[in-house]
C-alpha positions as CSV (number, residue, x, y, z in Angstrom):
1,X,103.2,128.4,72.7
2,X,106.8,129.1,74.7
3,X,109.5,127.1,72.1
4,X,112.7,126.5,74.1
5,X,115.5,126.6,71.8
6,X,117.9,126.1,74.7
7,X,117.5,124.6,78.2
8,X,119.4,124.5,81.5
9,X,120.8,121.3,82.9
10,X,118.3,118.7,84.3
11,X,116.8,119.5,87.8
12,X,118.2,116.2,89.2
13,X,121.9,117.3,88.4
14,X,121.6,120.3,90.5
15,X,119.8,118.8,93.4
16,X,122.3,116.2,94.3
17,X,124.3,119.1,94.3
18,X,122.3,120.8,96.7
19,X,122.6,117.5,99.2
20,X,126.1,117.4,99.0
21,X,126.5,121.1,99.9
22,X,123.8,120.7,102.7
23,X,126.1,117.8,104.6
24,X,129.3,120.0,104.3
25,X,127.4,123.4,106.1
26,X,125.9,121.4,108.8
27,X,129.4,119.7,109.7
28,X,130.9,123.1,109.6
29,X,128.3,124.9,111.6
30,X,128.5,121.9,114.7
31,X,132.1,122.3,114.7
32,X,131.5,126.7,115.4
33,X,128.8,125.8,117.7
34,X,130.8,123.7,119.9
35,X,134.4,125.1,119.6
36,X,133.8,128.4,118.8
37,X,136.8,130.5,118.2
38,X,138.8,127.4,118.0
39,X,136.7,126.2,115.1
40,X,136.6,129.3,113.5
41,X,140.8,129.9,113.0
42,X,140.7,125.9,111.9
43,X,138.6,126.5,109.2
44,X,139.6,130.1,107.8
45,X,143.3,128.2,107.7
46,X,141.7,125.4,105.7
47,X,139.1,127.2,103.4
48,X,141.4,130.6,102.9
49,X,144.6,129.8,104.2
50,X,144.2,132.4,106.6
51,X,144.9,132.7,110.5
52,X,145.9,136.4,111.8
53,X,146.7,137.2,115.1
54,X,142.9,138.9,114.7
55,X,140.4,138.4,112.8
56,X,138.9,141.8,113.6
57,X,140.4,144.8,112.3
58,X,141.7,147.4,114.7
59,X,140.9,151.2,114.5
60,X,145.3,151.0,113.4
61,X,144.7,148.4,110.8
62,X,141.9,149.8,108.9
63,X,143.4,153.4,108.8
64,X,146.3,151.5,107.3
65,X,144.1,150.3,104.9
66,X,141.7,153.1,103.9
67,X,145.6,154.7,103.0
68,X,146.1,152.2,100.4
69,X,143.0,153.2,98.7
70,X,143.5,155.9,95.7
71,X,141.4,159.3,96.4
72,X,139.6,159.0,93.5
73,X,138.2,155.0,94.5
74,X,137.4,156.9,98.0
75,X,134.7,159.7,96.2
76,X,133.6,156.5,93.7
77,X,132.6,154.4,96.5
78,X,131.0,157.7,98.4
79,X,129.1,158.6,95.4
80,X,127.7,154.7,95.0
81,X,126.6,155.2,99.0
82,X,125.2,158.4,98.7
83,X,123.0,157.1,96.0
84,X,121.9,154.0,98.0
85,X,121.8,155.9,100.8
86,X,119.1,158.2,99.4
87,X,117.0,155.8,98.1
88,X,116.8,154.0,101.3
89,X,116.2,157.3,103.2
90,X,113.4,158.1,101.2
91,X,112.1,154.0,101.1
92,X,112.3,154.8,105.6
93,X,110.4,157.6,105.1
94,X,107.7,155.9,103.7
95,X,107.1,153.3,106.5
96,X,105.1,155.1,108.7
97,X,103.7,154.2,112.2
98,X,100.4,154.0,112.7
99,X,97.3,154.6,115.7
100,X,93.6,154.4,115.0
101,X,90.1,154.2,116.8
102,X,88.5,151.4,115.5
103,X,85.8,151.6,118.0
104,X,85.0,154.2,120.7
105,X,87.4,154.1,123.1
106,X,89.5,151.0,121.6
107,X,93.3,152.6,120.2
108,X,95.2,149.9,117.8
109,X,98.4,150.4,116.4
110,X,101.5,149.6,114.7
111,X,105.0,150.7,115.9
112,X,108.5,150.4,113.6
113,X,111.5,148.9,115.4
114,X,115.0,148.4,113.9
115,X,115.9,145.1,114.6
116,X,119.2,145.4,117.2
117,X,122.0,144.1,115.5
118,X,122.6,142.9,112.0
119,X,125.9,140.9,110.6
120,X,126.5,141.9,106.8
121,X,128.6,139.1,104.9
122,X,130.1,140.7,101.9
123,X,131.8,138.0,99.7
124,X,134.8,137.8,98.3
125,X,136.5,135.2,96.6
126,X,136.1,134.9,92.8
127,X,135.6,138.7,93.2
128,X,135.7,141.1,95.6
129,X,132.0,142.3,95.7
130,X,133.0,145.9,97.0
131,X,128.9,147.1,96.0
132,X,127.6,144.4,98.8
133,X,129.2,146.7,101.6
134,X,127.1,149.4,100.9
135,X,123.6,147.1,99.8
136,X,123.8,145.7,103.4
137,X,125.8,148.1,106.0
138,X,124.3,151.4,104.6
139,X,120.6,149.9,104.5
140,X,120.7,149.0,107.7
141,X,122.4,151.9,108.9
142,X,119.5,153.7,107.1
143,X,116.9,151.4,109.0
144,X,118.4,152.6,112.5
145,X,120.2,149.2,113.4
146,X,121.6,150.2,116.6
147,X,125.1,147.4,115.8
148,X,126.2,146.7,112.3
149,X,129.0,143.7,112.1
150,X,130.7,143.2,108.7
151,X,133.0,139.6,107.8
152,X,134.6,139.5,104.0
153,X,137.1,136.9,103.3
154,X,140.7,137.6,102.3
155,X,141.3,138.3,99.0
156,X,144.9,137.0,97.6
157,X,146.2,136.8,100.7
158,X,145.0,140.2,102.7
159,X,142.4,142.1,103.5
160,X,140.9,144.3,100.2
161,X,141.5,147.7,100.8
162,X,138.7,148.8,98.8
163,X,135.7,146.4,100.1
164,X,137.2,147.3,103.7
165,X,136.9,151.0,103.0
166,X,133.6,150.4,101.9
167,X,132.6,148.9,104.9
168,X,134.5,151.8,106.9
169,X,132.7,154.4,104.7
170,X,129.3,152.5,105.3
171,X,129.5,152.9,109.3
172,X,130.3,148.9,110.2
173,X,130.7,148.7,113.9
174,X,132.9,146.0,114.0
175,X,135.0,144.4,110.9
176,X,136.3,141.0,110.4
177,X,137.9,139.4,107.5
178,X,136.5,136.4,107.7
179,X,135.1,134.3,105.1
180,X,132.4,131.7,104.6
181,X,130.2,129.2,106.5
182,X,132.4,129.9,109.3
183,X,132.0,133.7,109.1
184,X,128.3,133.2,108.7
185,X,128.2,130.8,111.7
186,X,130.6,132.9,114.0
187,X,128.2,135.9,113.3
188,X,124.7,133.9,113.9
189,X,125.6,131.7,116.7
190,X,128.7,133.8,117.8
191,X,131.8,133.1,119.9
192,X,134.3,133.9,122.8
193,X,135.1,137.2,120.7
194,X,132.3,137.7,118.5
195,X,128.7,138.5,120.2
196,X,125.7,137.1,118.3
197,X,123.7,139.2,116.0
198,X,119.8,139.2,115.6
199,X,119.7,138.9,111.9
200,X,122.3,138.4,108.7
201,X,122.4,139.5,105.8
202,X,124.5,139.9,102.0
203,X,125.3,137.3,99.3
204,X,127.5,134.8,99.3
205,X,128.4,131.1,97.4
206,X,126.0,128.0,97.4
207,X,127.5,127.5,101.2
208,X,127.4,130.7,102.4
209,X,123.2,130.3,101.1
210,X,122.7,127.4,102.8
211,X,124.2,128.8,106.1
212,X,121.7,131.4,106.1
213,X,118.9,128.6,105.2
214,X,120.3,126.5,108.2
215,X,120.1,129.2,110.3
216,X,117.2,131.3,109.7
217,X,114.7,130.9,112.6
218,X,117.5,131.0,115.2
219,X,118.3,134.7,113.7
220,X,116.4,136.2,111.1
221,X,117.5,136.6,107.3
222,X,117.2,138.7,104.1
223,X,116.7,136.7,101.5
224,X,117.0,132.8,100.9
225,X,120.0,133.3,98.0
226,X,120.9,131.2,95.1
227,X,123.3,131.9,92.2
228,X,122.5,135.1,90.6
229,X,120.2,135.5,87.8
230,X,119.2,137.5,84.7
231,X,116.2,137.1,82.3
232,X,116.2,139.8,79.3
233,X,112.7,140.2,77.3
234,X,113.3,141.2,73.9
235,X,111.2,142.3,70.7
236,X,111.7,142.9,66.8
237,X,113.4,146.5,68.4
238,X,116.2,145.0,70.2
239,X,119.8,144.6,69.6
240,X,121.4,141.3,70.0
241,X,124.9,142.9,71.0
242,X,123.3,144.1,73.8
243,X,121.1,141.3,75.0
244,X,124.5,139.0,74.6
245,X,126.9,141.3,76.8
246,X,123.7,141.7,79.5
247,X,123.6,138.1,79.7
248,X,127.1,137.0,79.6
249,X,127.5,140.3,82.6
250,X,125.9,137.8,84.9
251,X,126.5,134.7,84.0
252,X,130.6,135.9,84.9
253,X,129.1,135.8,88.4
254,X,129.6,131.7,88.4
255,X,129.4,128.7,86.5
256,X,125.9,127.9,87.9
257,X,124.1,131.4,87.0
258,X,120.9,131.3,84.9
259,X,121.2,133.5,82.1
260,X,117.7,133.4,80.0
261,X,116.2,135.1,77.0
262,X,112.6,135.5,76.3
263,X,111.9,137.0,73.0
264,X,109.2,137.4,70.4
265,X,111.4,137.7,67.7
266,X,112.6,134.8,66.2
267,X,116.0,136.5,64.4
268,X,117.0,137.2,67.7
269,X,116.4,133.9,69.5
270,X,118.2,132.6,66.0
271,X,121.5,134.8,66.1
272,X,121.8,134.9,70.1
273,X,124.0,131.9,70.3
274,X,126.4,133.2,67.7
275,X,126.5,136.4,69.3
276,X,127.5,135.3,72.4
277,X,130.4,132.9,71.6
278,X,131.5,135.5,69.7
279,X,131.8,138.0,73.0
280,X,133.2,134.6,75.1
281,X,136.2,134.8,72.6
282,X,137.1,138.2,74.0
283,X,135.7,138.5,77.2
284,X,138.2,138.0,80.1
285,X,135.8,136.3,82.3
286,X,134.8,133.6,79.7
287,X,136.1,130.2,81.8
288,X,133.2,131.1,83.7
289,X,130.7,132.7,81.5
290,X,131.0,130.2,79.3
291,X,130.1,127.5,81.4
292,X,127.2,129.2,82.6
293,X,125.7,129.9,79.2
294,X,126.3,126.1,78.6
295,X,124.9,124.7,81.6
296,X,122.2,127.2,82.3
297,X,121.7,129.5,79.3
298,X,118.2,129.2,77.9
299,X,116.5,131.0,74.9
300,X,112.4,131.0,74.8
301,X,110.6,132.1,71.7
302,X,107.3,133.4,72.1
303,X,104.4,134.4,70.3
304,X,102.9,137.5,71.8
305,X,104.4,140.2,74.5
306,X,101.7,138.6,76.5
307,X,102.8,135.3,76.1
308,X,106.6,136.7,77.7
309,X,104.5,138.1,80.7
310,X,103.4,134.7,81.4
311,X,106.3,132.9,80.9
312,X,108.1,135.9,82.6
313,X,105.9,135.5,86.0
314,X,106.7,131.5,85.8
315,X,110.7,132.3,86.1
316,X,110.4,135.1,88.8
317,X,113.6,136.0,87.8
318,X,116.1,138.0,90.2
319,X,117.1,140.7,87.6
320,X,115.1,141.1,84.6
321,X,115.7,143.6,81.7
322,X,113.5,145.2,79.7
323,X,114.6,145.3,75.9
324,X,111.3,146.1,73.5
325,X,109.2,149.5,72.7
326,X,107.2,150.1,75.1
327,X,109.1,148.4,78.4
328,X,106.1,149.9,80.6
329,X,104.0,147.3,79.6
330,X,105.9,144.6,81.5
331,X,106.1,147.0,84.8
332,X,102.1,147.1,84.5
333,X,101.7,143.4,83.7
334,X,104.5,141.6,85.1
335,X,104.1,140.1,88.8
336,X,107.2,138.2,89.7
337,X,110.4,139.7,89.5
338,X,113.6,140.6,92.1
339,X,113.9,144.2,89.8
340,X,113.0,145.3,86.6
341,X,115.3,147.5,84.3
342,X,113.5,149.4,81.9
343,X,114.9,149.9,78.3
344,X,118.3,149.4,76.5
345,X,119.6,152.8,78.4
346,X,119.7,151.0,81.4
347,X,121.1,147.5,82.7
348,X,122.0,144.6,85.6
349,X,125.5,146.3,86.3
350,X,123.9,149.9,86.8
351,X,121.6,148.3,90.0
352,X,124.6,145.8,91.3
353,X,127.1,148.6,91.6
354,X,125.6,152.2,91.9
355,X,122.2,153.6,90.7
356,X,120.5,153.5,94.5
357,X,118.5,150.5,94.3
358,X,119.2,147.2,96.0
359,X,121.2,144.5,94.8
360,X,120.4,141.8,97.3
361,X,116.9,140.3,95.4
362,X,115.0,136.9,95.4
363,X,116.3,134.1,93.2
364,X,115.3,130.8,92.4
365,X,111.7,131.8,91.9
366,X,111.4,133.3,95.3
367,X,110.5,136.4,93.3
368,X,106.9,135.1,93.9
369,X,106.5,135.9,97.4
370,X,109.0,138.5,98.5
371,X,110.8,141.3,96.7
372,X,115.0,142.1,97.9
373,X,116.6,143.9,100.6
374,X,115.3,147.4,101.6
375,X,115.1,149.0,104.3
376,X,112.0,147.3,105.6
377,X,113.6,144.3,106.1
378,X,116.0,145.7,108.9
379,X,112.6,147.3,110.8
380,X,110.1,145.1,113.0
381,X,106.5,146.3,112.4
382,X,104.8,145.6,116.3
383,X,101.1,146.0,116.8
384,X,100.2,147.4,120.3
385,X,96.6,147.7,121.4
386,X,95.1,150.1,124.3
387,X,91.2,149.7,125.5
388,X,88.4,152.1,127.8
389,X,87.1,150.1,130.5
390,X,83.5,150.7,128.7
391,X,85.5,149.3,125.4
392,X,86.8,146.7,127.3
393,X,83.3,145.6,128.0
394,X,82.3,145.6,124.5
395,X,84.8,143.8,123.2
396,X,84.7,141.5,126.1
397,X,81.3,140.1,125.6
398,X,82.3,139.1,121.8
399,X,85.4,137.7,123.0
400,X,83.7,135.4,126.2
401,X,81.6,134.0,123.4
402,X,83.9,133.4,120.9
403,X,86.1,131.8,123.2
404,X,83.4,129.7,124.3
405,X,82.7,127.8,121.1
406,X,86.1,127.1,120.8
407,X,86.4,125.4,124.4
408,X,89.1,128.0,125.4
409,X,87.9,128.3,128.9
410,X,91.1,129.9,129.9
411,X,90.9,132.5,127.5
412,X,87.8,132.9,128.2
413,X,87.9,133.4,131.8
414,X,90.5,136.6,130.6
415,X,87.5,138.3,128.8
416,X,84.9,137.4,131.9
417,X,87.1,138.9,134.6
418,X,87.3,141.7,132.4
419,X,83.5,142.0,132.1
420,X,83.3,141.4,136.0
421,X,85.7,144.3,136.6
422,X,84.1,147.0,134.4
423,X,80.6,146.8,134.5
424,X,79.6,143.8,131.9
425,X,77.3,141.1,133.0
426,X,77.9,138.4,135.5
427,X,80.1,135.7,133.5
428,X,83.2,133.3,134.9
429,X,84.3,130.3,135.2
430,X,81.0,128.6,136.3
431,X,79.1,129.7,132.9
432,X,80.7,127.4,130.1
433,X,77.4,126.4,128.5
């Protein structure tokens, strides 16, 4: 049986949380839809303190930029790109389209669209999260999006040269530092200077979350996000250094970021604790870290590796690393997981910043029913359908019937004029019994 040596904060905490949030996004997101640009300057002046003549960066302004930016942070972020960039190409190539003859004479089929335009938020304000440019704007470049938008907010003042070269490198349309709900809402809903886009998509804060939340249906979205997450499985074989600076790596994300270890071996769940506020006393994000192991660190010893699958599959955690002998047995076993990093060689950092995979992945158990951005989720997969007038006959007898026993005579009367027109048996609207 799972023994929890350490748990989160109560459930109850964070939901009233979670209400107070939701009021403040819904106030902000009437306010864009009915004053649009207006709305927009107020709130980037009250959230970020920033008002430029634009918010949109000129072809001038981001060559200014991209100068700022050392040669050797240029080929760093090219090589991260190129890396996602193949992956993606190769995760495209896999998505095929599709036509079949499922009867004589009756062609179905599937067809893959890009959706049309996409608006990538790439966050900014703890850190400047220069990886999310390429997770979002070279994925769906990769996907065929015909428009890519981009918002960040201001970082210390100005634009960050390195997340906006990212974004330049990545092929962004269109560029705006712009931050939060309001960046969000401007891009979904749109203004006098910003055209709507079809879908978002990127991380962001609880706010920037529940702007997507509010919003999905009117455009579509990636992924319902919460605060990042990490879960690290560990045997008798691991090292507790490393399972300490793995966990503390995400919890420096924010003071609300589940950082979890599930471990057979009860030295380990024993010594974790001391091993990490040994690392908080040196680490130099550790006013957040810290905060995050205390309000949302947990440590679960179990019996058996089977008994971590299970309680594994119940967390569905975003990231999830690997740490025991044979970490193969949890990619054949495990169900629920955003990603799964295999061994002690590899880690959380390697998939956020640069190894080709996708950083964008479920949280807060959505691991369950959807995996993270790819390339799949830009792309629209339409089913099209093209009949014989002999098939049409065939199927049109089936369908007249069926119809009939559910009582739709109007859909019905589509199969019967059918079967009128090409050769089936005298049916219509007069034959309902």
């Amino acid at each position: 049986m799972a023994i929890f040596l350490k748990k989160r904060l109560d459930q109850t905490v964070t939901d009233a949380i979670d209400a107070k949030v939701r009021s403040t996004v819904e106030g902000i997101m009437d306010s864009v839809k009915k004053r649009g640009d207006a709305a927009v300057r107020e709130l980037s002046a009250q959230f970020d303190k920033w008002s430029p003549p634009s918010f949109r960066l000129s072809k001038a302004d981001l060559d200014a930029i991209m100068a700022k930016v050392k040669p050797e942070t240029i080929e760093d972020i090219k090589f991260a790109q190129a890396q996602i960039r193949n992956f993606a190409q190769h995760q495209r190539a896999s998505i095929k389209d599709i036509e079949i003859e499922t009867l004589p004479g009756v062609k179905l089929g599937h067809k893959n669209i890009p959706v049309d335009s996409v608006g990538c938020y790439v966050p900014g304000g703890r850190y400047p999260m220069v990886a999310s440019a390429h997770m979002s704007i070279v994925t769906a470049r990769t996907a065929g999006v015909r428009r890519v938008i981009a918002c960040t907010p201001p970082n210390q003042g100005e634009p960050h040269a390195e997340t906006i070269a990212a974004m330049v490198l990545a092929g962004a349309d269109e560029i705006y530092v712009l931050g939060g709900v309001q960046a969000i809402a401007a891009m979904a809903l749109g203004t006098e200077t910003i055209a709507p886009v079809d879908m978002l998509c990127g991380p962001g804060n609880a706010y920037v979350a529940e702007a997507k939340r509010q919003l999905f249906g009117r455009v579509g979205i990636d992924l319902f996000a919460g605060p990042t997450e990490i879960l690290v499985i560990a045997d008798e074989t691991s090292d507790v250094e490393i399972i300490a600076t793995d966990l503390l790596g995400q919890a420096e994300h924010g003071p609300n970021s589940p950082a979890i270890c599930i471990t057979t071996s009860k030295k380990i769940a024993d010594g974790l604790d001391a091993e990490i506020q040994r690392q908080l006393k040196v680490l130099p994000t550790a006013d957040v870290a810290s905060v995050a192991w205390r309000d949302y660190g947990e440590i679960i010893l179990v019996d058996s590796l089977e008994e971590a699958v299970v309680e594994a599959d119940k967390l569905a955690a975003e990231h999830v690393e690997v740490l025991t002998k044979e970490p193969r047995y949890f990619l054949q076993h495990m169900k629920n997981f955003g990603a799964l990093f295999l061994g002690p060689e590899t880690n959380v950092s390697y998939g956020d910043k640069v190894i080709g995979t996708n950083h964008t992945l479920p949280t807060l158990g959505a691991a369950r029913y959807t995996g993270g951005l790819w390339v799949g989720k830009f792309i629209k997969t339409c089913t099209y359908q093209e009949v014989t007038p002999q098939a049409s006959v065939v199927v049109g007898e089936y369908c007249s019937r069926l119809c009939a026993i559910e009582r739709f005579w109007g859909h019905k009367e589509q199969a019967d004029l059918r079967l009128r027109r090409y050769g089936g048996q005298n049916v219509g609207l007069g034959a309902k019994k």
